[in-house]
MIMAR-941069 format. One record per residue (C-alpha): residue number from 1; residue in three letters; chain; x, z, y. Coordinates in steps of 0.2 Angstrom, whole numbers, plus 2048, in hexadecimal, padded with zeros to 3 digits. Layout:
% residues N
<k = NUM	r = ala	c = A	u = X	w = Z	v = Y>
...
END
This chain:
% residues 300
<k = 1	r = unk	c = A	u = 8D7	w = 9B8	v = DF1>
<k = 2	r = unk	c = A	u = 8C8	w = 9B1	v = DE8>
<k = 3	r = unk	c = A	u = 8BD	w = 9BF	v = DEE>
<k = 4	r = unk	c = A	u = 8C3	w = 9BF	v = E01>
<k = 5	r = unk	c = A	u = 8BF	w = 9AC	v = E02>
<k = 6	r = unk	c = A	u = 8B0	w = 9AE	v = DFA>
<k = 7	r = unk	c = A	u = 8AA	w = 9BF	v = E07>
<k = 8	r = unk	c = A	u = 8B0	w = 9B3	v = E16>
<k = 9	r = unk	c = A	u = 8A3	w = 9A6	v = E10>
<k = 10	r = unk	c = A	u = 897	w = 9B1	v = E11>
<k = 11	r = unk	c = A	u = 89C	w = 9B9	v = E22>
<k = 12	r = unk	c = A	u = 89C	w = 9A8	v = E29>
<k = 13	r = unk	c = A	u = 88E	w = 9A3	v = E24>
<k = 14	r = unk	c = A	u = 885	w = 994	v = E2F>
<k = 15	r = unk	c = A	u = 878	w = 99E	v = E3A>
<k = 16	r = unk	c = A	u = 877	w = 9AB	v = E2E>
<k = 17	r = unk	c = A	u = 879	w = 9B8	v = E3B>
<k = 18	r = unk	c = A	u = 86B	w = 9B0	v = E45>
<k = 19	r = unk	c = A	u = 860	w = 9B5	v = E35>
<k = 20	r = unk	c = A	u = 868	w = 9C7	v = E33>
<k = 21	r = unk	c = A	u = 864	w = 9C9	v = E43>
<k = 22	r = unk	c = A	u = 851	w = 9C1	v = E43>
<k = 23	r = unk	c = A	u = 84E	w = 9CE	v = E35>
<k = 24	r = unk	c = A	u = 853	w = 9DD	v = E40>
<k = 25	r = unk	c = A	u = 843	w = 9EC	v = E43>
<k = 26	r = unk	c = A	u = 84C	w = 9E9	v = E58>
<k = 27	r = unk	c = A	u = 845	w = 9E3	v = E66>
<k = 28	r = unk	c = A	u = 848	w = 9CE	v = E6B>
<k = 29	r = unk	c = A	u = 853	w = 9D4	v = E78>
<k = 30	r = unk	c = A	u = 85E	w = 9DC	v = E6C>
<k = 31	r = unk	c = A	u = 85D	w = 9CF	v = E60>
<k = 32	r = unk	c = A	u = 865	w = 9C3	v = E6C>
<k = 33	r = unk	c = A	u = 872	w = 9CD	v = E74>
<k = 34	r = unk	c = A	u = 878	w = 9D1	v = E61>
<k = 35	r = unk	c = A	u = 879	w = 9BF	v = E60>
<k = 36	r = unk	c = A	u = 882	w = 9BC	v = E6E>
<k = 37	r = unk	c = A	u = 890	w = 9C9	v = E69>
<k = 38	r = unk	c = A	u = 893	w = 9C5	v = E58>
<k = 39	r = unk	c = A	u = 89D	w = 9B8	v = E5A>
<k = 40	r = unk	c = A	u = 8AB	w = 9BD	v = E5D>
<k = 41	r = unk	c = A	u = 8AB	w = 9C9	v = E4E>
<k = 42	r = unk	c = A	u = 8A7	w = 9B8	v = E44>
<k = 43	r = unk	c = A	u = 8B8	w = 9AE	v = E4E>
<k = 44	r = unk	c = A	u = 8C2	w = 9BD	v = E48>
<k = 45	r = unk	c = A	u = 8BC	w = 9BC	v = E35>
<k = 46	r = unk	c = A	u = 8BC	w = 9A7	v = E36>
<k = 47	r = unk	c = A	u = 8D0	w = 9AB	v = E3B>
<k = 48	r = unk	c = A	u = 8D4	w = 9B7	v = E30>
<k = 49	r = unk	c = A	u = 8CA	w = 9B9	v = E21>
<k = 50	r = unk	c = A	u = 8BE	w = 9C6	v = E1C>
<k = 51	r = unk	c = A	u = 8C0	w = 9D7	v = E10>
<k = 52	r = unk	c = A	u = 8BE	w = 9EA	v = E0F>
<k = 53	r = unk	c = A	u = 8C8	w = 9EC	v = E1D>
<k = 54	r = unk	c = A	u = 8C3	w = 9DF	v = E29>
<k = 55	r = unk	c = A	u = 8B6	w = 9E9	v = E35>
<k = 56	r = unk	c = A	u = 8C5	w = 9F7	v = E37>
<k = 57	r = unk	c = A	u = 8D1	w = 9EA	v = E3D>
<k = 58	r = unk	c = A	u = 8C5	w = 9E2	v = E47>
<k = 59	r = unk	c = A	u = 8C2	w = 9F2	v = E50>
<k = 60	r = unk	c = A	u = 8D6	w = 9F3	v = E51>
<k = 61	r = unk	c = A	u = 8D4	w = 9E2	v = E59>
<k = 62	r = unk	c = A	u = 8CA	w = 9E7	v = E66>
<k = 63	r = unk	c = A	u = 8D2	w = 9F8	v = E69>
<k = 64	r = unk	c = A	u = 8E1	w = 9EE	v = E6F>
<k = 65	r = unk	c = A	u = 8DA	w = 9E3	v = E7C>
<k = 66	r = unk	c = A	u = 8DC	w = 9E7	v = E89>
<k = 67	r = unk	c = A	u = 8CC	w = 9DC	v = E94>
<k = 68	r = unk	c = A	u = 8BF	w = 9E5	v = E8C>
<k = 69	r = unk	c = A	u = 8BA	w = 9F8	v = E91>
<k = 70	r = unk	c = A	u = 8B5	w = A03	v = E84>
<k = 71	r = unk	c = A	u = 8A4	w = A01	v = E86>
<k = 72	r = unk	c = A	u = 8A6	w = 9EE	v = E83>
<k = 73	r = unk	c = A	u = 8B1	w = 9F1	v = E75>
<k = 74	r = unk	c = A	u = 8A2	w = 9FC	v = E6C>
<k = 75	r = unk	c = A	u = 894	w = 9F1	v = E70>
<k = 76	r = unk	c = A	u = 89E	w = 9E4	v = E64>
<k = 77	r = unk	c = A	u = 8A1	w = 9F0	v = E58>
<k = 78	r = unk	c = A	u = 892	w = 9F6	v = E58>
<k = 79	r = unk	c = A	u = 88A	w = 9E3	v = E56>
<k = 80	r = unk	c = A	u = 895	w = 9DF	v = E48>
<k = 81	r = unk	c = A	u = 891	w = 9EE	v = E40>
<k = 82	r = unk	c = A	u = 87F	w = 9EC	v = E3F>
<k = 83	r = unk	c = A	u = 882	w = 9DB	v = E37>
<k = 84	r = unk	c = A	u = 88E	w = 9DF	v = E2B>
<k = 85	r = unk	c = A	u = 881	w = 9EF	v = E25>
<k = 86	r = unk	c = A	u = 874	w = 9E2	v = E25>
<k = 87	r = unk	c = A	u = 87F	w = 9D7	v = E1A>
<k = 88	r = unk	c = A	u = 882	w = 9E6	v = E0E>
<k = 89	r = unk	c = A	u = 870	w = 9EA	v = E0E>
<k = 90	r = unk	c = A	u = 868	w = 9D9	v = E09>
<k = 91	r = unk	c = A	u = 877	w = 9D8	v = DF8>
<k = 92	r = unk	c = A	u = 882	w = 9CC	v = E02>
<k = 93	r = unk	c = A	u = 88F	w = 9D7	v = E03>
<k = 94	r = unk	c = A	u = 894	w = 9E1	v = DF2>
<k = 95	r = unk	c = A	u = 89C	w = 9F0	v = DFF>
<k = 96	r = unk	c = A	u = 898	w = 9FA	v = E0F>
<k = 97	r = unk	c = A	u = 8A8	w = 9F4	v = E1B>
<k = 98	r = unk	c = A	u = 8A3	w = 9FE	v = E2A>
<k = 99	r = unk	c = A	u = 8A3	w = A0D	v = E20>
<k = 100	r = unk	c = A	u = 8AE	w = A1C	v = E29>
<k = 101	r = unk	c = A	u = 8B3	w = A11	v = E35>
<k = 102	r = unk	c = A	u = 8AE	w = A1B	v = E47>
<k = 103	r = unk	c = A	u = 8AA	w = A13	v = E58>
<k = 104	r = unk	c = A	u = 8B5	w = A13	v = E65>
<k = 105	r = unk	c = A	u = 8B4	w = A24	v = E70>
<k = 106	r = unk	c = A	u = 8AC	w = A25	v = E81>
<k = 107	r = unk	c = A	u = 8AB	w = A33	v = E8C>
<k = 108	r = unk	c = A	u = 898	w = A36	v = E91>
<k = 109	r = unk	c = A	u = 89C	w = A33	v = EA3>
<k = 110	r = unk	c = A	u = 898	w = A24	v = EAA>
<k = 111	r = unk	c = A	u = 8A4	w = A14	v = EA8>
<k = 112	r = unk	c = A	u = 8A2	w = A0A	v = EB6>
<k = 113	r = unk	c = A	u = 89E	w = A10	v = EC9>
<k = 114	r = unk	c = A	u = 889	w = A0C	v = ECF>
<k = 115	r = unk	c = A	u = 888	w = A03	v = EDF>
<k = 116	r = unk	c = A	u = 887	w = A10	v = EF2>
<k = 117	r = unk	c = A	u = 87B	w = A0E	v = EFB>
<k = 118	r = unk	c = A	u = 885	w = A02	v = F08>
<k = 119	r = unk	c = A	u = 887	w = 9F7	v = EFB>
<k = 120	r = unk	c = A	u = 873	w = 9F8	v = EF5>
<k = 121	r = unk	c = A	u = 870	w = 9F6	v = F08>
<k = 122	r = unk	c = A	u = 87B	w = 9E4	v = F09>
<k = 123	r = unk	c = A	u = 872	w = 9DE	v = EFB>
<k = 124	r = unk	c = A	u = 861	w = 9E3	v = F05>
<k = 125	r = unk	c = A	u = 866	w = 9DA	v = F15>
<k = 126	r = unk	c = A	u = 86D	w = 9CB	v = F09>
<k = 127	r = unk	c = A	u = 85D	w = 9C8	v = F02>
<k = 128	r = unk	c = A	u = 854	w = 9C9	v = F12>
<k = 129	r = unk	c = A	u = 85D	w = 9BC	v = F19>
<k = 130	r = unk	c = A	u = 85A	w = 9AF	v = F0B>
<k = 131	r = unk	c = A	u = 84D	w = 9A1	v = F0C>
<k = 132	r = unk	c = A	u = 83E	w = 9A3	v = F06>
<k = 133	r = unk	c = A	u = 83E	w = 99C	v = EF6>
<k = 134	r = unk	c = A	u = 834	w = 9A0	v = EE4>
<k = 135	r = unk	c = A	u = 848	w = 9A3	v = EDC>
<k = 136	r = unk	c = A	u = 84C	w = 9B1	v = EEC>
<k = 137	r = unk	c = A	u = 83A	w = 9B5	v = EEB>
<k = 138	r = unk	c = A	u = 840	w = 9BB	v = ED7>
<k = 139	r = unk	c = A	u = 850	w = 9C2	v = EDD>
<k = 140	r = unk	c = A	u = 848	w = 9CE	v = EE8>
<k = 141	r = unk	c = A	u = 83B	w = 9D3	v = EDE>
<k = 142	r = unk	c = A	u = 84A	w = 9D8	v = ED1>
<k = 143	r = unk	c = A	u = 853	w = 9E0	v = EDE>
<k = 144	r = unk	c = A	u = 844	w = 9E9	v = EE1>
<k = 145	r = unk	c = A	u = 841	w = 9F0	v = ED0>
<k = 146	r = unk	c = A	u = 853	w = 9F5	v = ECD>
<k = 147	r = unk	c = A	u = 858	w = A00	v = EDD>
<k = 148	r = unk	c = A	u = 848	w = A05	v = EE3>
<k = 149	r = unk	c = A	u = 840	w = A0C	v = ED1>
<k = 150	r = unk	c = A	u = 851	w = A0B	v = EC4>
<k = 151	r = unk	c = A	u = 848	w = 9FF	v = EB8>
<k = 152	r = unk	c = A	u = 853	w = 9FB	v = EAA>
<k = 153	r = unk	c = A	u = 856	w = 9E8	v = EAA>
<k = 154	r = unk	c = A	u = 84B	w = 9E9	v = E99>
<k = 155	r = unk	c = A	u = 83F	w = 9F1	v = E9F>
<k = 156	r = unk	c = A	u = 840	w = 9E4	v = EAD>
<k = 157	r = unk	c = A	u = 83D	w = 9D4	v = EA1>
<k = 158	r = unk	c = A	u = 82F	w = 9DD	v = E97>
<k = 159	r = unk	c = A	u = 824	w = 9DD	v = EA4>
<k = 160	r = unk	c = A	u = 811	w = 9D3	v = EA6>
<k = 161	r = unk	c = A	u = 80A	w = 9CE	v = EB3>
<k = 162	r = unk	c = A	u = 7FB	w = 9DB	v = EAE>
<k = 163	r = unk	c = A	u = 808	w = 9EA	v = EAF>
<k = 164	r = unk	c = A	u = 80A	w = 9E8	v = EC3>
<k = 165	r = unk	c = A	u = 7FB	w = 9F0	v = ECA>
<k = 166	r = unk	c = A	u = 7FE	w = 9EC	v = EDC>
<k = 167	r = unk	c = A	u = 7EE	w = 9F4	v = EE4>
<k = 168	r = unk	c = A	u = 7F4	w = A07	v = EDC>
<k = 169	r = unk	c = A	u = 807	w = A03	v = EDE>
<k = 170	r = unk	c = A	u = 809	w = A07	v = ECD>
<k = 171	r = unk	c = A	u = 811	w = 9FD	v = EBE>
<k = 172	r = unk	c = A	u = 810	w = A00	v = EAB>
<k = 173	r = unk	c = A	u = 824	w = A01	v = EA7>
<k = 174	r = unk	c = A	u = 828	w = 9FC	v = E93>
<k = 175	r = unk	c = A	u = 835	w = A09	v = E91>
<k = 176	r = unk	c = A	u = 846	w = A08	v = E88>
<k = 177	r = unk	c = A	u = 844	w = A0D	v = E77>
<k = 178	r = unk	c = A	u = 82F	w = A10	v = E79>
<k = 179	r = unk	c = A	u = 821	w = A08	v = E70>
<k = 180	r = unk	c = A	u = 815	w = A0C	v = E80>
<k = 181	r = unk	c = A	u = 814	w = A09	v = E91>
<k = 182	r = unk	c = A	u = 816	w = A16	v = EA0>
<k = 183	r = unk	c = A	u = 811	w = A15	v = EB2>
<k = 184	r = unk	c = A	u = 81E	w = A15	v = EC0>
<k = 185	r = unk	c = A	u = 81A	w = A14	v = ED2>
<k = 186	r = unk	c = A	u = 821	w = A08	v = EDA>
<k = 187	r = unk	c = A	u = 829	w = A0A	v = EEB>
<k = 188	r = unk	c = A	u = 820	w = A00	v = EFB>
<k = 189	r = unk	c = A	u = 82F	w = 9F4	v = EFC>
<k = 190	r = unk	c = A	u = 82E	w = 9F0	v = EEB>
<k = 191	r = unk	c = A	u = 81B	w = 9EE	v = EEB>
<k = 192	r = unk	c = A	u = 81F	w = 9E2	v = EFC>
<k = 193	r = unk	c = A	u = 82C	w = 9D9	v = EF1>
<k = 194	r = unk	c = A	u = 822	w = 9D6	v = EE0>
<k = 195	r = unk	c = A	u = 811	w = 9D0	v = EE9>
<k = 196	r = unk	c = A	u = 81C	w = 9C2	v = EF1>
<k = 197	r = unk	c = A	u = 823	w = 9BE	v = EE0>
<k = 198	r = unk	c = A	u = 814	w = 9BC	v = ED9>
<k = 199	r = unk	c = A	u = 80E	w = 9B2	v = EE7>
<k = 200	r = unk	c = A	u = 81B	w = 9A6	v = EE8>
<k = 201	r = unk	c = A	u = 81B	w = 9A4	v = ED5>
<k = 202	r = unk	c = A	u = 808	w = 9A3	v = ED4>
<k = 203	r = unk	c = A	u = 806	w = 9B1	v = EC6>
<k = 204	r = unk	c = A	u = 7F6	w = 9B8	v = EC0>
<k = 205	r = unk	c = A	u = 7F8	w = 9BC	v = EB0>
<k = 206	r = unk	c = A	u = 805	w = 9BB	v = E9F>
<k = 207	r = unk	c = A	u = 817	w = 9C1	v = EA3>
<k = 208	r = unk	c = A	u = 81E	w = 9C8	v = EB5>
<k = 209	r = unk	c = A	u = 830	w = 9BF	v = EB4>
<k = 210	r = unk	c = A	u = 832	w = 9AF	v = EAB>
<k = 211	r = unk	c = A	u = 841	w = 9A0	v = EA9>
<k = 212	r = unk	c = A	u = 843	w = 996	v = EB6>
<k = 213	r = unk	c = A	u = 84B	w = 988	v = EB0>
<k = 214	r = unk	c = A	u = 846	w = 97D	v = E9F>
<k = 215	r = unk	c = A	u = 83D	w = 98B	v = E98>
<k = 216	r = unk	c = A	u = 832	w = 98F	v = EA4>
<k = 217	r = unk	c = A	u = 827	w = 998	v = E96>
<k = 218	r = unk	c = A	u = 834	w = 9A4	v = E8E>
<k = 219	r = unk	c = A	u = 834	w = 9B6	v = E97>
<k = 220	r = unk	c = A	u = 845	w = 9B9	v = EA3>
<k = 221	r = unk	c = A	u = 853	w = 9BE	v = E97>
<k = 222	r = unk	c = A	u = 85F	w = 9D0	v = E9C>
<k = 223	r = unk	c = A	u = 86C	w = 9C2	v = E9C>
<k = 224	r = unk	c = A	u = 863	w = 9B9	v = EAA>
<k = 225	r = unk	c = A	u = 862	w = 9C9	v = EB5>
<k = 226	r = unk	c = A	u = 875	w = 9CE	v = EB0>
<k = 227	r = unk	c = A	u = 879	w = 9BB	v = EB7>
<k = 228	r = unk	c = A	u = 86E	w = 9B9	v = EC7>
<k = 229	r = unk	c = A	u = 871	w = 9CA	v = ECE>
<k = 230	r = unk	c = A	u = 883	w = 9C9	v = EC9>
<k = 231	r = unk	c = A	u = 884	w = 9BB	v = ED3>
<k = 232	r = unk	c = A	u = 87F	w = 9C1	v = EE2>
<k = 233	r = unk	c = A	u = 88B	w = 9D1	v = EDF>
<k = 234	r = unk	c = A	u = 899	w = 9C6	v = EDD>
<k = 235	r = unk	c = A	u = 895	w = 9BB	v = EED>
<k = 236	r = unk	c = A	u = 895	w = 9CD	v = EF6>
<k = 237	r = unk	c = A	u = 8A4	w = 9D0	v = EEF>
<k = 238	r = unk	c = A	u = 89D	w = 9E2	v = EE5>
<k = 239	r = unk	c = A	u = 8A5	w = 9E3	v = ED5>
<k = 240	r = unk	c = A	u = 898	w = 9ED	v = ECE>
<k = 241	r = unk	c = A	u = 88D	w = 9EA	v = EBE>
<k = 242	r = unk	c = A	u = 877	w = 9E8	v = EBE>
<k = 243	r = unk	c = A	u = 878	w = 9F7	v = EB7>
<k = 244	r = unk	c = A	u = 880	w = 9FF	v = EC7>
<k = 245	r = unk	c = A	u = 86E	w = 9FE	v = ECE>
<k = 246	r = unk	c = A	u = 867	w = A0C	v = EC2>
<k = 247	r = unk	c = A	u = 877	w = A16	v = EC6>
<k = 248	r = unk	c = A	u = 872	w = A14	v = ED8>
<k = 249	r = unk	c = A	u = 85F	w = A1A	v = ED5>
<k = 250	r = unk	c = A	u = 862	w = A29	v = ECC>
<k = 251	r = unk	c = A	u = 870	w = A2F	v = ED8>
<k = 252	r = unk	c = A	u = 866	w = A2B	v = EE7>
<k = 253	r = unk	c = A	u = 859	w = A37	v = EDF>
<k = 254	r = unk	c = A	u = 865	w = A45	v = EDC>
<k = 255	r = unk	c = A	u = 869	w = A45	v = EEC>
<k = 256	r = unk	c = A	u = 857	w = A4E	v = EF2>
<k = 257	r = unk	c = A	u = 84E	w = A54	v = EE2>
<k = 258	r = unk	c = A	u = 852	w = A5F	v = ED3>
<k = 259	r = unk	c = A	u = 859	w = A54	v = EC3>
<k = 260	r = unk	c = A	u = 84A	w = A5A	v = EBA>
<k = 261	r = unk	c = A	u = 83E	w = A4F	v = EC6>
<k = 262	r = unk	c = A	u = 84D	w = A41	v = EC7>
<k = 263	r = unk	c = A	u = 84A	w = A40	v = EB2>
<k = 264	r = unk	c = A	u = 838	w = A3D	v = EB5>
<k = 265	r = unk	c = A	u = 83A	w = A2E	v = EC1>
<k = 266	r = unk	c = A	u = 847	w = A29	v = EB8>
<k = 267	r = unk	c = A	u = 841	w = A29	v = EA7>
<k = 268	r = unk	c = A	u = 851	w = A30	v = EA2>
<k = 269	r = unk	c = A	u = 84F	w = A37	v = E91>
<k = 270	r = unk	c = A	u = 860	w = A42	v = E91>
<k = 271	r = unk	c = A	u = 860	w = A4E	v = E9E>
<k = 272	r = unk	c = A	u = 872	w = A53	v = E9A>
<k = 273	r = unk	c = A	u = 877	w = A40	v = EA1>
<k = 274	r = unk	c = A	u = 86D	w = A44	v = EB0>
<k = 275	r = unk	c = A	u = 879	w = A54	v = EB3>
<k = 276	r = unk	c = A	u = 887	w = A48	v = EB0>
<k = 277	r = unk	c = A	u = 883	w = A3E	v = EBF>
<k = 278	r = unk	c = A	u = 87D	w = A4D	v = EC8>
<k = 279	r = unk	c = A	u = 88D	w = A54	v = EC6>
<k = 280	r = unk	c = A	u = 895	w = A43	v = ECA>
<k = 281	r = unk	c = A	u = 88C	w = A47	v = EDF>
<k = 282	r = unk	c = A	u = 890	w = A58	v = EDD>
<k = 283	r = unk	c = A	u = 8A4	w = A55	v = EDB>
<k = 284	r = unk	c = A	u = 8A6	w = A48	v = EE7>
<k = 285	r = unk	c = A	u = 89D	w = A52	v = EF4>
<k = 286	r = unk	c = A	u = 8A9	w = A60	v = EF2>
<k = 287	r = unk	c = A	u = 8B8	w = A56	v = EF1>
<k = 288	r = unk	c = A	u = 8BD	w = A59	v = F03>
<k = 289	r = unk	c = A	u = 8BC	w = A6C	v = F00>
<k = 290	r = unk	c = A	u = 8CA	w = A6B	v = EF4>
<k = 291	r = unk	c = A	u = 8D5	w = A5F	v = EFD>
<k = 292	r = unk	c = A	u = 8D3	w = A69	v = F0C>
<k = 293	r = unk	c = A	u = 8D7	w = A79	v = F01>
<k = 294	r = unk	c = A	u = 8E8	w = A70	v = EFB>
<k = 295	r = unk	c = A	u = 8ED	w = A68	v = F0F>
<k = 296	r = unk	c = A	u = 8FA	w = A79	v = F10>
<k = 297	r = unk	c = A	u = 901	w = A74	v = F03>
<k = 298	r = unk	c = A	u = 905	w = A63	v = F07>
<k = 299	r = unk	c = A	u = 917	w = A5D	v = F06>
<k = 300	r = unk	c = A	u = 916	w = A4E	v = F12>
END
């Protein structure tokens, strides 16, 4: 009992995952979303003490709610995970809890549904009717940069002002997982979109999408983007996620050019995901041809 006290204290530790976390060889980004997740890992070892066994029944825990999807469910895992190997790692904890304990399993299809293209178009003809404002002026900007060229909302906030070559049409894109930067061309609506943002918000230089509110210093956050552009699903009534945009993009492609070319604007690294959404269209296209197939055997 002495011992599970005494793991608990340690566990729950004041701000000590803020300092695992801080230690981490992962982007800012990561470092933050880890943070934000790990709380409820650390409510569920507050409530019920800590030992060998806590990081199974917490997966247990979240295998049986029911609010979460799979996906969800993982990313916690996955967040407490890398803490609790962390703690292992710097002696705080005598023993490796995570140890042969497996994430939850996903099928490689995609989870949630990307946004049609009526939906992308509403969106369109929303933010065409909006005032004139440095916020909308933003909005469309990110609109741009997530239907018209699949940006991935980090890829988004890791922009400078200096990767946005407007004269060529061409920005410098940090990519997910890369060290370097890669040159996209950028569609004329979204070159239309990102000079008038940086018009309105009287950029020349330093980074392309800051905070708007008390920290008007600190680079826009994948939060921010995931809040804002929510939003303005949610007022349409969509019940689609930001990543729906990127869904959109790559399917959009598939419909006219070869997956192999569709990899290459899309920076996809797995070209078997790419056959999974190409296979996605090619389904739903043929759909009609089975039902129609299967009408003579109707009962009703």
């Amino acid at each position: 009992m002495k011992r599970q006290t005494k793991l608990s204290n340690v566990v729950n530790e004041p701000s000590l995952h803020e300092n695992i976390f801080d230690g981490l060889d992962v982007s800012e980004t990561t470092r933050k979303e880890y943070s934000a997740r790990i709380g409820l890992f650390l409510s569920y070892v507050h409530a019920r003490g800590f030992n060998q066994q806590s990081y199974l029944s917490f997966k247990r825990y979240l295998q049986a709610r029911t609010d979460y999807s799979v996906a969800t469910k993982n990313k916690y895992l996955a967040t407490s995970r890398v803490f609790l190997r962390e703690l292992t790692r710097r002696g705080k904890l005598p023993f490796d809890v995570t140890n042969n304990v497996k994430q939850f399993r996903q099928s490689k299809r995609h989870r949630r549904e990307g946004l049609s293209d009526k939906e992308v178009q509403l969106l369109g003809m929303k933010l065409k009717s909006l005032p004139d404002t440095p916020r909308n002026s933003r909005l469309r900007a990110l609109f741009s940069l997530l239907a018209f060229q699949g940006l991935r909302q980090i890829e988004i906030v890791r922009l400078d002002v200096a990767d946005i070559d407007i004269g060529k049409g061409v920005a410098y894109i940090h990519g997910k997982g890369e060290d370097d930067k890669e040159p996209i061309y950028l569609a004329p609506s979204t070159v239309k979109a990102l000079k008038a943002y940086l018009k309105a918000h009287k950029l020349t230089d330093g980074t392309l999408f800051r905070s708007m509110g008390n920290r008007k210093t600190e680079r826009l956050s994948t939060m921010t983007i995931k809040r804002e552009v929510g939003e303005l699903l949610a007022e349409l009534g969509i019940e689609k996620t930001v990543h729906g945009f990127r869904h959109f993009y790559v399917t959009e492609l598939l419909k006219s050019m070869d997956v192999r070319d569709v990899r290459k604007f899309s920076r996809h690294r797995s070209l078997e995901m790419l056959m999974i959404y190409d296979d996605e269209i090619s389904v739903k296209e043929k759909a009609h041809t089975v039902f129609k197939a299967m009408e003579k055997f109707a009962v009703g």
